[in-house]
N, CA, C and O atoms as a GROMACS GRO file, in nm:
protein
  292
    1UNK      N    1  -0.633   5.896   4.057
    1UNK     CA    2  -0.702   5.972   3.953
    1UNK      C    3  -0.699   6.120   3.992
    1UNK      O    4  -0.750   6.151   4.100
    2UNK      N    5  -0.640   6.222   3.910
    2UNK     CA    6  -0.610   6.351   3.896
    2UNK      C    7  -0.801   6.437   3.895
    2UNK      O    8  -0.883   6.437   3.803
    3UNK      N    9  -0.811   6.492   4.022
    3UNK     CA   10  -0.933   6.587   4.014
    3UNK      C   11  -0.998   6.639   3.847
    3UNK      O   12  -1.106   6.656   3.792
    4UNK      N   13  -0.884   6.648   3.824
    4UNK     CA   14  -0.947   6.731   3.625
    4UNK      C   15  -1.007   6.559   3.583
    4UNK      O   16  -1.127   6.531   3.573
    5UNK      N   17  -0.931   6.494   3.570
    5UNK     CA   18  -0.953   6.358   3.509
    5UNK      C   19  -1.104   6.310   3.485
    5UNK      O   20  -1.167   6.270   3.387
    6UNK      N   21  -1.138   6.339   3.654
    6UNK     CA   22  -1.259   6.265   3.693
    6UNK      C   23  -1.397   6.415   3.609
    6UNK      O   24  -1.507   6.400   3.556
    7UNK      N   25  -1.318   6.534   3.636
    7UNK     CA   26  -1.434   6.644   3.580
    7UNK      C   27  -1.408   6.634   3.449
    7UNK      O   28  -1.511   6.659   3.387
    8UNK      N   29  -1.303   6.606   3.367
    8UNK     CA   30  -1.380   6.574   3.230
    8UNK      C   31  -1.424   6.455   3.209
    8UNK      O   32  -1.509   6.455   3.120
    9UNK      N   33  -1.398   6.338   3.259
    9UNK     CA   34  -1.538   6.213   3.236
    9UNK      C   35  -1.699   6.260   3.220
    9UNK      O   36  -1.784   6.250   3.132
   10UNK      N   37  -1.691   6.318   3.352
   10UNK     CA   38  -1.767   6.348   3.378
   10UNK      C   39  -1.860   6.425   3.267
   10UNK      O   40  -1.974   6.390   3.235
   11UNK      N   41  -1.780   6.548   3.211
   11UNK     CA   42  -1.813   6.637   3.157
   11UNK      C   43  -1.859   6.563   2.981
   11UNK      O   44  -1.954   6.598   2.911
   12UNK      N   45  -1.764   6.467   2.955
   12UNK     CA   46  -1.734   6.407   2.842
   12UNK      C   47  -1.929   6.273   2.848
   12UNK      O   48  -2.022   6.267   2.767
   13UNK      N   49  -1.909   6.212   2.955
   13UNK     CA   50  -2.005   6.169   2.959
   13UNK      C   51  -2.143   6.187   2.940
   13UNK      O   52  -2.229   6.108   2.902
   14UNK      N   53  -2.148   6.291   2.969
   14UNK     CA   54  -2.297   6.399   3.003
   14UNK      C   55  -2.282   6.459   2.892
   14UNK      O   56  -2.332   6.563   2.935
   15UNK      N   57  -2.250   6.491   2.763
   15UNK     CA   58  -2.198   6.535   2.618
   15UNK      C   59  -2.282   6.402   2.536
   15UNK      O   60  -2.383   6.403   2.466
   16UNK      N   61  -2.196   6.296   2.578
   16UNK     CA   62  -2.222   6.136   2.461
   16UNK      C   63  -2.380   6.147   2.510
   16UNK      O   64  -2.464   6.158   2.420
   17UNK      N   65  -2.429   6.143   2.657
   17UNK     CA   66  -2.511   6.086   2.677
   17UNK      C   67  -2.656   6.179   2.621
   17UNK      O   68  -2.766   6.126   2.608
   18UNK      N   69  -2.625   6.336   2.592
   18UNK     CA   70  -2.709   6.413   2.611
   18UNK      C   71  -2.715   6.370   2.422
   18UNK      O   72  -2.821   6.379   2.360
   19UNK      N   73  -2.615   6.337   2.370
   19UNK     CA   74  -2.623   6.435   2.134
   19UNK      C   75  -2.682   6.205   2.170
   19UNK      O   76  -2.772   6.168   2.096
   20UNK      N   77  -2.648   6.138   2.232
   20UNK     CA   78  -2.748   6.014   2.214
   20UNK      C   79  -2.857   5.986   2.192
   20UNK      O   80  -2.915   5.900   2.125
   21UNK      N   81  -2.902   6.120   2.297
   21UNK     CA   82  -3.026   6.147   2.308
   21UNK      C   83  -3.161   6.223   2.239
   21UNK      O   84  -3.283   6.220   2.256
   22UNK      N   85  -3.063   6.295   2.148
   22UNK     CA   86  -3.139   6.393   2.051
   22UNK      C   87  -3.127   6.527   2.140
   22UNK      O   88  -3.171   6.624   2.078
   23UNK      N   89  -3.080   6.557   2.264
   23UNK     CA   90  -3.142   6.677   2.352
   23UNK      C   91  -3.045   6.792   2.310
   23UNK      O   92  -2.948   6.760   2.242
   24UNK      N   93  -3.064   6.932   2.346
   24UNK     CA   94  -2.944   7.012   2.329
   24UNK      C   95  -2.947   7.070   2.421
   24UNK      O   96  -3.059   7.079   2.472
   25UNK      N   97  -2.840   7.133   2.488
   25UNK     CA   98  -2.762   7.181   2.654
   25UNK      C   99  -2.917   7.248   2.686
   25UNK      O  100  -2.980   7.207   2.783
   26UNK      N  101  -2.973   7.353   2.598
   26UNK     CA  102  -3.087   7.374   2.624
   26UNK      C  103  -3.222   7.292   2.668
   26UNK      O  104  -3.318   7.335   2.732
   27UNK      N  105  -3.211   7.223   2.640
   27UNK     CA  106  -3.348   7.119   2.700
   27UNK      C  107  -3.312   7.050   2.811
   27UNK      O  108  -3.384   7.029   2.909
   28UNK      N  109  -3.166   7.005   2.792
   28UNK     CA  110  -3.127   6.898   2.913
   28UNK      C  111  -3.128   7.010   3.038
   28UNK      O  112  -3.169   6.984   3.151
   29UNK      N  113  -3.080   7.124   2.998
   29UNK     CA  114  -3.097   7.202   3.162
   29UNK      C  115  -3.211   7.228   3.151
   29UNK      O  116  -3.252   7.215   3.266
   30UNK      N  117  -3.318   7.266   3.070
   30UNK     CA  118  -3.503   7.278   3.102
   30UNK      C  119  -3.495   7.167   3.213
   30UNK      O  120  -3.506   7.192   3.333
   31UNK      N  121  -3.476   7.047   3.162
   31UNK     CA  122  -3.520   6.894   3.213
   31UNK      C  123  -3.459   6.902   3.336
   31UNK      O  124  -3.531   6.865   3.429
   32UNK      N  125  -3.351   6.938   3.363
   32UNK     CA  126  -3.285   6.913   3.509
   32UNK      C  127  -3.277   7.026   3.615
   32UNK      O  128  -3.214   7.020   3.721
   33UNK      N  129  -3.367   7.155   3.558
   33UNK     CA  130  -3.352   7.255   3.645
   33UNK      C  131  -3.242   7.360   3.677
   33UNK      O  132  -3.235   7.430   3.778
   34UNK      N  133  -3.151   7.356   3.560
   34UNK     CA  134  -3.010   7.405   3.542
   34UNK      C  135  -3.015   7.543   3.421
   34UNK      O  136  -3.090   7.576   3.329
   35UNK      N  137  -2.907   7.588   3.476
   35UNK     CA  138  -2.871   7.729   3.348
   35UNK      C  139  -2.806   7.665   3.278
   35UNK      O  140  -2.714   7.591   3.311
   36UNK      N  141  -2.871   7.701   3.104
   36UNK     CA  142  -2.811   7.606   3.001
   36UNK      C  143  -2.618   7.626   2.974
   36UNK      O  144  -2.522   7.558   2.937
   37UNK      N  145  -2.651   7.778   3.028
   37UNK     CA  146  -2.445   7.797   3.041
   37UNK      C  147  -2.391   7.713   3.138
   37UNK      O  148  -2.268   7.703   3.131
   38UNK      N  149  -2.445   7.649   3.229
   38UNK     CA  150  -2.401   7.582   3.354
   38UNK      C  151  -2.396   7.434   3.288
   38UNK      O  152  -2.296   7.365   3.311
   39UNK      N  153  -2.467   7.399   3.232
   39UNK     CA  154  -2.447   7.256   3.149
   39UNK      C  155  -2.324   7.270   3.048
   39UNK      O  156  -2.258   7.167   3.036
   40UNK      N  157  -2.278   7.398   2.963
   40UNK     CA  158  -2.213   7.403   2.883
   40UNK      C  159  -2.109   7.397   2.955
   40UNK      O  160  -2.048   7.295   2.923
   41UNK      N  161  -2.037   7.476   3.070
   41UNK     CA  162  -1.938   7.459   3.109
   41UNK      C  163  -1.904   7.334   3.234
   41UNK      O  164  -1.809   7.345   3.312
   42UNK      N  165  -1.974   7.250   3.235
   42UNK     CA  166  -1.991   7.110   3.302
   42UNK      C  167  -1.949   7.027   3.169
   42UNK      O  168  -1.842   6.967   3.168
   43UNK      N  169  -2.009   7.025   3.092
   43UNK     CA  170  -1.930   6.961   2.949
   43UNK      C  171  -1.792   6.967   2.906
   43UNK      O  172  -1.708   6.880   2.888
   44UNK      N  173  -1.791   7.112   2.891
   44UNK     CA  174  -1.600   7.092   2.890
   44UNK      C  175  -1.542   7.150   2.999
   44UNK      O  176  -1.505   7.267   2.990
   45UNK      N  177  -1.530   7.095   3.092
   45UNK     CA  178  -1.463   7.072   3.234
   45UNK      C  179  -1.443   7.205   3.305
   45UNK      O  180  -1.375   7.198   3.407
   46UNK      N  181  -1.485   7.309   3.275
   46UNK     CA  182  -1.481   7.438   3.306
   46UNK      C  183  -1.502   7.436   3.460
   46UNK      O  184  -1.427   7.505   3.528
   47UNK      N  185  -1.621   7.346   3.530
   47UNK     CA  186  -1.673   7.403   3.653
   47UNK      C  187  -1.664   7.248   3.722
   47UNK      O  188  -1.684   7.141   3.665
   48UNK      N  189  -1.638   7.266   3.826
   48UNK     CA  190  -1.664   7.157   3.906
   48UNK      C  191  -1.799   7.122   3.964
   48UNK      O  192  -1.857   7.202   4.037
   49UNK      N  193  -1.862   6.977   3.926
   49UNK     CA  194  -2.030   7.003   3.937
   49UNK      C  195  -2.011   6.928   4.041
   49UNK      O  196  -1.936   6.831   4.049
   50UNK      N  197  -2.141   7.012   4.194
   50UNK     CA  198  -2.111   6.949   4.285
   50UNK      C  199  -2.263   6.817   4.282
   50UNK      O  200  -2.352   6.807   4.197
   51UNK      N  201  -2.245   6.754   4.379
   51UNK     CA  202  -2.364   6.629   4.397
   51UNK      C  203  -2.472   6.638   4.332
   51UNK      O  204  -2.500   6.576   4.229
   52UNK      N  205  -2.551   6.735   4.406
   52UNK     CA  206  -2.718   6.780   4.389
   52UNK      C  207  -2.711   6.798   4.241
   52UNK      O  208  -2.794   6.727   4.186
   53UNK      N  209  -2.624   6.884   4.139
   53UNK     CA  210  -2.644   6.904   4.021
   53UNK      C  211  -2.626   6.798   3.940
   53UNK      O  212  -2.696   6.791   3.839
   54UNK      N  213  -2.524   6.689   3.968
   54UNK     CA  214  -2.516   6.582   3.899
   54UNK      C  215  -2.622   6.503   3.899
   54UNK      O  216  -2.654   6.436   3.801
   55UNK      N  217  -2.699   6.506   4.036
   55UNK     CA  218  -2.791   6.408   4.045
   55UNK      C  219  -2.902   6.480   3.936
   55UNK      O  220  -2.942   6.417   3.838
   56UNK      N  221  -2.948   6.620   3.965
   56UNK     CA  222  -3.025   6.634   3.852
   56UNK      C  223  -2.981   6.633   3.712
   56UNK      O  224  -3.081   6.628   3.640
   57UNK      N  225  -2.907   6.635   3.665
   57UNK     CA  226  -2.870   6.623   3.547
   57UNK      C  227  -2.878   6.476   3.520
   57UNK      O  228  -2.928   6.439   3.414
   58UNK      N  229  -2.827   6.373   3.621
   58UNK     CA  230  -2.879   6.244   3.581
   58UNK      C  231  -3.017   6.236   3.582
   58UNK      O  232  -3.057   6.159   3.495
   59UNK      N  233  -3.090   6.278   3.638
   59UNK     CA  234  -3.215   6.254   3.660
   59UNK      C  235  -3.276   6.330   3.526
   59UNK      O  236  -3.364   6.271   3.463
   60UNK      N  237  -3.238   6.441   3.487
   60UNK     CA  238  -3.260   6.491   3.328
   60UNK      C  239  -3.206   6.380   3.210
   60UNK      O  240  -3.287   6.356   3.120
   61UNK      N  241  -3.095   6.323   3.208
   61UNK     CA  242  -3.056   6.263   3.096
   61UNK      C  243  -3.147   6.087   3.124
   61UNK      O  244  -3.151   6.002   3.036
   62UNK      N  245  -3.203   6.071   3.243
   62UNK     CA  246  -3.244   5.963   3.293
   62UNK      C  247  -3.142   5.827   3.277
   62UNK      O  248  -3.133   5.726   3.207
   63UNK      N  249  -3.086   5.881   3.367
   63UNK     CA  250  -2.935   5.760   3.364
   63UNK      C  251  -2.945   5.767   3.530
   63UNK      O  252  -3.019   5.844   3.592
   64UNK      N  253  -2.843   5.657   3.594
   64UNK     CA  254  -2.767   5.715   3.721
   64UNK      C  255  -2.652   5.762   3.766
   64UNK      O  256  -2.547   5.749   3.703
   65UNK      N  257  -2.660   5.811   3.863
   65UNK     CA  258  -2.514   5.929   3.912
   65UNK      C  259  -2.392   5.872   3.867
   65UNK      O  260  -2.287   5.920   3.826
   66UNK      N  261  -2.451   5.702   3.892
   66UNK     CA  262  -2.319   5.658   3.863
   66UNK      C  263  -2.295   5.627   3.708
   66UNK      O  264  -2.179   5.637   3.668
   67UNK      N  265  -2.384   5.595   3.626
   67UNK     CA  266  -2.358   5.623   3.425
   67UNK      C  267  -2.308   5.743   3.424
   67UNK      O  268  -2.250   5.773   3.320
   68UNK      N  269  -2.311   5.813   3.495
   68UNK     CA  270  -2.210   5.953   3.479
   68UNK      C  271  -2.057   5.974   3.516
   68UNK      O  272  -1.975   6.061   3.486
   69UNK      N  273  -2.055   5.862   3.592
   69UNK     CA  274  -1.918   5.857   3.642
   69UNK      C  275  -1.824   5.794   3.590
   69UNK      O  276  -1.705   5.829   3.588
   70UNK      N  277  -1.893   5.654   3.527
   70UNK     CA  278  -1.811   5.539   3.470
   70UNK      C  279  -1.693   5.569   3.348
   70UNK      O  280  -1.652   5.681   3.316
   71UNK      N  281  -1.668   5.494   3.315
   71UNK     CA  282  -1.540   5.483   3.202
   71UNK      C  283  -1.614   5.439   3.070
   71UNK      O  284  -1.557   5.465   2.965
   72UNK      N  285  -1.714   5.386   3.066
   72UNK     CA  286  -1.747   5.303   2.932
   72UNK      C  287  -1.749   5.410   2.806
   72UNK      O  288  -1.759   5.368   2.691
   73UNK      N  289  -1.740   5.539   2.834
   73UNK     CA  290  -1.832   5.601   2.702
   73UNK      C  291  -1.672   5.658   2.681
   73UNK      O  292  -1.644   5.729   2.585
   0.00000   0.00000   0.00000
């Protein structure tokens, strides 16, 4: 699996999981402690998100690190 591959899952995931939710980049970074531009460019693959931010961002969308990682969505 190609490094980009895995950062747009990623990015793609945290998108489905956040408009599922009713939230917008704005609230989900309130919720996770993040700059709402830092969520935007984690969405479309712009930035490489390291651990600690994923974990809060899971911990904002209330999923785990790993529903962020998977293939299903």
């Amino acid at each position: 699996m190609a490094d980009d591959d895995i950062i747009e899952r990623i990015g793609l995931n945290i998108t489905i999981i956040r408009e599922r939710r009713g939230l917008t980049q704005e609230k989900l970074a309130e919720l996770a402690g993040l700059h709402r531009a830092y969520i935007g460019q984690i969405e479309r693959a712009e930035k490489n998100i390291g651990l600690k931010n994923l974990e809060k961002i899971a911990n904002g969308l209330n999923v785990s690190v790993r529903t962020l990682l998977d293939n299903q969505y």
